[in-house]
Steps between C-alpha positions, in 0.01 A plus 500: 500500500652363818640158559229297727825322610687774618161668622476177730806587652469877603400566828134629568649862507639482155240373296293764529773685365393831261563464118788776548707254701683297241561134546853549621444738800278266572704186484774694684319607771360113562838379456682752745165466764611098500875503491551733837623279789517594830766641665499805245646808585288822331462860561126574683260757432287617833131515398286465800568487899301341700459449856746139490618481164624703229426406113779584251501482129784261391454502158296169430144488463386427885715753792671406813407498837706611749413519844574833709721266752742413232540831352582613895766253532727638214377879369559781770211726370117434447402369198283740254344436134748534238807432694688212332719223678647182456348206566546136475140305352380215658236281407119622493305505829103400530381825319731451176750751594863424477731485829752767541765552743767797535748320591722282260558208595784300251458156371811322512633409178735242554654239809751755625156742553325264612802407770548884565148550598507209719773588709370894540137384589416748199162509381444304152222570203300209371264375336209205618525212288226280567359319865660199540483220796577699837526838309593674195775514221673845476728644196761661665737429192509209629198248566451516888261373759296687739304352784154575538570564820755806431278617208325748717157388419298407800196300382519234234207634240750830478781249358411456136485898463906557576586309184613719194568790805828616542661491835777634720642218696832418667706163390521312868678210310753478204653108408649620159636112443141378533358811372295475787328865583240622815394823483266647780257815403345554844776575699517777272177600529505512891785706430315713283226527730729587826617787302115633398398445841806656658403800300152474583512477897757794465223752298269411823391755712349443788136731453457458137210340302604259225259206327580198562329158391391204731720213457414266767266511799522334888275517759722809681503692219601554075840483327494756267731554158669841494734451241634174387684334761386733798201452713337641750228364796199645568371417864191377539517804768554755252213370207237700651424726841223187525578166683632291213456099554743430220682658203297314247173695621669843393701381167517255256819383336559704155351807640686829420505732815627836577703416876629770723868414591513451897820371560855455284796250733779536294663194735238263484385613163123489563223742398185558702201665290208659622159525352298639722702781530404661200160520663353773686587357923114408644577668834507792296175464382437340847560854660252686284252297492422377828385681764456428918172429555398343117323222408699249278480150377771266474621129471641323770887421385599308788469408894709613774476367878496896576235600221435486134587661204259643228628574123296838451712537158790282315756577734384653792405322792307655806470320835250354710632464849309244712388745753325666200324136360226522771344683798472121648794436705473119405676534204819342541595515120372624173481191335190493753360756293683534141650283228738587230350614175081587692458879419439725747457826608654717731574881642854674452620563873838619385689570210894513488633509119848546638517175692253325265265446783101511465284450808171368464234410759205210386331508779403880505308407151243303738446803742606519779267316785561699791334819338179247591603391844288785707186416297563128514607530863392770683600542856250293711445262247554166560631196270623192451820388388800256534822518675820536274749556770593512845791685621582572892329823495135384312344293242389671128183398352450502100202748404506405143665717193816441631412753809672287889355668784663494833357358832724647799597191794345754730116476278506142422342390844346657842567181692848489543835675481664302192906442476435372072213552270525163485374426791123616422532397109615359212625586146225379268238561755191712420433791757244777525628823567414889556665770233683742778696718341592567108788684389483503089804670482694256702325261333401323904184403614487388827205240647427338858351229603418520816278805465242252376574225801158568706587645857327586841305792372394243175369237730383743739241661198418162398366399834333824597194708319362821513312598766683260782590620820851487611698612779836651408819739671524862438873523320529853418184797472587756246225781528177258367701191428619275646708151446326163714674247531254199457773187507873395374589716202128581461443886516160716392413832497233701695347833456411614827223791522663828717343556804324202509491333842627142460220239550709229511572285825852438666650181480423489885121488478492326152380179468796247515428345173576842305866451661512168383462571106810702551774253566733425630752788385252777626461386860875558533415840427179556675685404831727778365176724536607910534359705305801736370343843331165558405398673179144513494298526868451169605688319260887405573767280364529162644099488559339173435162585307284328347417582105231434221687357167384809240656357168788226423712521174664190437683674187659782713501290844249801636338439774283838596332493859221681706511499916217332604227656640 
């Protein structure tokens, strides 16, 4: 039967023990599993590798750990199972495994060691004590005091756990009167760690992918572990191929990422990572996807005085210059007509993957209003519209859609020559005007305004109806037509019959108040009299006749006559 006393006192492991293990194995292996210390040097087994740390059999009942750093510092080949080594144990990390280190550090066994180590600045084994006031008690041999502050450990909840650890520390004071001792274990440590990162920054190469683990985060970008001691930044710039805001939108402290090395300055000793160069580059896809002349969609990014960019994928940006916002020449900038973040669409107007440049056009998705002009404005047509602008040679009137015609300084009026536009009207005014000319390709349409300003010949029509005689001058006889001149600027036509013998009276024997309706400007020429040539027998140029009004066309300013019989 077993001995509940004893039975109280085995560890968990041993009481489970089979019936084949007699009492005294057992009591042996308890008593040897309490009576190690640290600071032990054994012989390790390799039995696993890992990717950090290496676990070695050490002949107790729990292995060592050992992490791939420290077996780096001291062995010159790579570790493998079943190798053995020396090692010096430590005390047991968060996971139950004993410490290990291959390199053996001494504890001084006596004043004159203690005094030796002192003045070489050598490196020291011991042993945690307890936490005291302002830091910790350490067995060196000796009792000595350690500052919390030289322990190494950065936050205060991580204290408690370094006592019963062994340590490598350095003796920064020695009073052997007072028996007064200070040792310090991080200078050691940052030692320790200069060496490990040394090593590390020298296995860089500039183009490899490692992991690496997020340690701390800014706005501009992440710090990121590669090894202990070394870091590297990731730029905000080089997260993603899209526009990054800040580093904490990409990653998230603790996060394990596989980084691109970008950069390696041995002087300055920094490390730039990539991460978006392990990605396939969007232009690429960019350059086989899009097409001059597509359709896309896309989200305005940002605004430009000269235009405005559109994300049509993470990464790639295509333009929107402000000549291509509008066919309305009134847009001035595209906040007029966009904001950052509306969706909109557009068509590709060039694609350049080699200088990252996309050219879009927006206002080609609303069609294009002068394929509408003729129909909206054919020549003839008149409309009305207000002035935009006056420049020394005209004034251009807005037709709607964006579409300016033109009004020459020579069409505006029939009144008088003009020096300025100005001079007959105003921007802002509303004016009627005639469609002249349109020239779709030049994108011009040119108006007047004075072709709709009545004139002689418009007054003349008004005044006068069919069937009225007049009296008029012979201008020119062309076969059976001829041009009469009936007043200023006021000019019809006559068909005159061949061979017909004129009826009509001279001026001489007419009655004087047919001269009269002439005016003034024709008696100049009647005194003129002469006939020059005749074309027809008794008809010549320069006759005054008198005529029947036939027809009057105010719309063509036609005035067709008959000679009176």
């Amino acid at each position: 039967m077993s001995n509940p006393n004893i039975d109280s006192l085995l560890p968990a492991e041993t009481s489970g023990a089979t019936e084949d293990s007699s009492f005294a194995d057992i009591l042996s292996n308890f008593e040897r599993e309490h009576s190690e210390s640290p600071g032990e040097t054994l012989t390790g087994t390799i039995v696993s590798i890992g990717t950090e740390t290496i676990l070695l059999d050490i002949g107790r009942k729990t292995e060592g750990s050992l992490t791939l750093a420290k077996w780096k510092e001291t062995q010159p080949d790579d570790p493998k199972v079943g190798a053995t080594v020396p090692v010096t144990v430590g005390g047991r990390d968060e996971e139950g495994y004993y410490q290990l280190s291959t390199g053996k550090v001494e504890r001084p066994k006596d004043w004159t060691g203690l005094q030796s180590a002192f003045n070489e600045k050598r490196d020291i084994a011991g042993v945690v004590v307890e936490q005291v006031k302002g830091g910790f008690r350490v067995d060196i041999g000796v009792r000595a005091f350690m500052p919390a502050s030289r322990s190494g450990v950065r936050e205060a909840d991580g204290m408690p756990k370094l006592v019963g650890q062994e340590i490598h520390c350095r003796i920064t004071k020695l009073d052997t009167e007072k028996e007064d001792v200070v040792v310090d274990r991080r200078v050691v440590m940052e030692e320790e760690q200069a060496v490990r990162r040394e090593q590390a920054f020298s296995e860089l190469r500039e183009g490899s992918v490692i992991r690496a683990r997020v340690r701390s985060l800014m706005d501009f970008g992440a710090f990121l572990e590669l090894s202990p001691g070394v870091d590297g930044l990731l730029h905000v710039v080089d997260m993603s191929y899209a526009r990054v805001g800040k580093a904490s939108d990409i990653v998230n402290v603790g996060d394990e990422l596989e980084v691109k090395v970008l950069k390696v300055d041995p002087k300055s000793r920094k490390i730039a990572l990539g991460l978006k160069q392990l990605q396939e580059d969007p232009w690429t896809v960019a350059a086989r996807t899009f097409k001059v002349g597509d359709r896309v969609n896309g989200t305005v990014s940002r605004l430009a005085d000269f235009g405005a960019f559109i994300e049509l994928l993470p990464g790639v940006d295509g333009l929107i210059h402000l000549s291509e916002l509008s066919w309305d020449k009134k847009v001035r900038k595209p906040g007029d007509l966009l904001k950052v973040g509306e969706r909109v669409a557009a068509v590709i107007l060039q694609v350049n993957p080699a200088d990252r440049r996309i050219g879009l056009g927006y206002k080609q998705v609303l069609g294009d209003p002068w394929e509408q002009v003729p129909r909206k404005f054919p020549v003839g047509s008149t409309f009305e519209g207000p002035i935009t602008n006056l420049t020394q040679f005209g004034a251009f009137v807005d037709m709607g859609d964006g579409i300016e015609g033109m009004i020459h300084i020579s069409d505006i009026t029939n009144e008088k020559r003009l020096d300025h536009p100005k001079d007959k009207v105003a921007k802002g005014q509303t004016v009627k005007a005639l469609v002249l000319e349109i020239d779709k390709e030049r994108r011009r349409v040119r108006l007047g305004m004075k072709q709709l300003e009545p004139t002689t010949i418009d007054h003349y029509i008004a005044e006068h109806k069919p069937g009225e005689k007049v009296s008029g001058r012979l201008m020119d006889v062309q076969g059976t037509r001829a041009k009469v001149e009936l007043g200023e600027g006021v000019v019809g036509i006559c068909q005159i019959r061949a061979k017909e013998e004129n009826p009509a009276v001279a001026v001489e024997s007419a009655k004087s108040s047919d001269v009269s309706s002439l005016g003034a400007m024709l008696s100049a020429r009647w005194k003129r009299g002469g006939a020059s040539e005749s074309s027809q027998e008794g008809v010549k140029t320069g006759q005054i006749l008198s005529f029947k009004i036939a027809n009057l066309d105010p719309a063509k300013r036609l005035i067709e006559l008959e000679l009176a019989q």
